[in-house]
N, C-alpha and C positions, 0 to 999 in steps of 0.2 A: 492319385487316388487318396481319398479323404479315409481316415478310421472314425466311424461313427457309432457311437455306446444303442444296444440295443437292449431292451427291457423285454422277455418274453413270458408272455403269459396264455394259462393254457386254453382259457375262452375269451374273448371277447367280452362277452358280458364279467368277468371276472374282475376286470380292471376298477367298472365304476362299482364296485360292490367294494375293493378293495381299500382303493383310495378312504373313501370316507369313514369305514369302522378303523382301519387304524393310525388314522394321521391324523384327528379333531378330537380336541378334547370328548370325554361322555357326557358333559355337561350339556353340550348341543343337542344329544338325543333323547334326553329325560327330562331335559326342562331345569332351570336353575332351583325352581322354586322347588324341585323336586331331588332336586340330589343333593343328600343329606353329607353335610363337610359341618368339621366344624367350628364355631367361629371367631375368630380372632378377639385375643386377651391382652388388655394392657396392667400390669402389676406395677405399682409404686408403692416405695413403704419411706415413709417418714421418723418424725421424733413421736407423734402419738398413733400411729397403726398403721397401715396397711390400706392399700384405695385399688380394689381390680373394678375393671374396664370391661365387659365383654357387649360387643358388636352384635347384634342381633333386630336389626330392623323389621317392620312386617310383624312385628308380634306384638300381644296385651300382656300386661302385669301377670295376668288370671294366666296368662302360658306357662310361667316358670313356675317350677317345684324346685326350694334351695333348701338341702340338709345338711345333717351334719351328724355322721358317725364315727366315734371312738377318731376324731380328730383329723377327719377328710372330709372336704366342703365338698359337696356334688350338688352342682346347678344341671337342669335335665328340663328340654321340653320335648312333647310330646303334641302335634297339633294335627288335626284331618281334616283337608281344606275340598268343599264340595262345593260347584257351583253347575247351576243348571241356566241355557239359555233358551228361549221358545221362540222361533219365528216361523209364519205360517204355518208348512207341514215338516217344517225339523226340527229337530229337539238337540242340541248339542248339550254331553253331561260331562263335565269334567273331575276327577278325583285327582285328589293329593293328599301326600301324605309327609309334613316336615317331622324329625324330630333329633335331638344331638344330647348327650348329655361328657360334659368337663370337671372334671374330679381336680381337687388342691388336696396337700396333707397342708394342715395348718402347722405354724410352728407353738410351742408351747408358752408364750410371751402372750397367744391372740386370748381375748375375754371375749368369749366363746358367745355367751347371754347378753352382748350388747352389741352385736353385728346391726349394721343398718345395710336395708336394701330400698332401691328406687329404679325404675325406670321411666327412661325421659327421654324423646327425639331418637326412639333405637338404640339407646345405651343402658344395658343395667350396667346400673352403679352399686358396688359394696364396699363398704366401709366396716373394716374389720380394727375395731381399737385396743392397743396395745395393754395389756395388764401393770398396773402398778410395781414399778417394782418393790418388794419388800426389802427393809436393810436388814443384810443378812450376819453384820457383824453387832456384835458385843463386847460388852467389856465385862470382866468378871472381878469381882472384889474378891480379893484375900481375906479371910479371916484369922 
């Protein structure tokens, strides 16, 4: 006689309702384009500033709002994506809605008023340049 592992469940119909909400990601069931994550940052800093990276394909220049309060960068988009299709007697309407926003505290070396931003091929680029340093030593003459 064999011992065979038995799983019991209390309908039938329970099983395939089960399986799929909780063993596949959500991303399967909202749509990628709709499930708001967000999105991957690369940070390098050199001898003259600082070079973040963030991932954001799918988007226009005109999507991002980049600020800057009392020393924390927050890049934030906000986008409502509508498309409607018509053939014959159906109308399919679709809604979406993207948006993420990613917060930095700057450190106090960055020169704040000369930040450059771009994006290009799904990469905003910033370019945050380091402040001069000032010499902070002296020499003082005796009199």
């Amino acid at each position: 006689m064999a011992i065979v592992r038995f799983k019991h469940y209390p309908t039938p119909g329970f099983r395939t309702v089960n399986n799929p909400l909780f063993h596949n990601d959500i991303s399967q069931f909202v749509g990628r384009e709709n499930f708001n994550a967000n999105p991957k940052v690369n940070i390098l800093e050199n001898e003259t500033g600082f070079h973040i990276e963030l991932a954001a394909p799918g988007l226009k220049k005109e999507d991002f709002k980049i600020k800057i309060d009392k020393d924390i960068l927050t890049i934030s988009v906000e986008k409502e994506v509508n498309s409607e299709e018509a053939s014959g007697k159906y109308t399919r309407r679709e809604f979406g809605f993207t948006s993420f926003e990613r917060s930095f505290t700057l450190p106090e070396t960055v020169d704040q008023a000369n930040i450059i931003a771009g994006y290009e091929n799904g990469i905003l680029n910033l370019t945050l340049p380091k402040l001069e340093e000032v010499n902070r030593t002296m020499e003082i003459q005796v009199s």
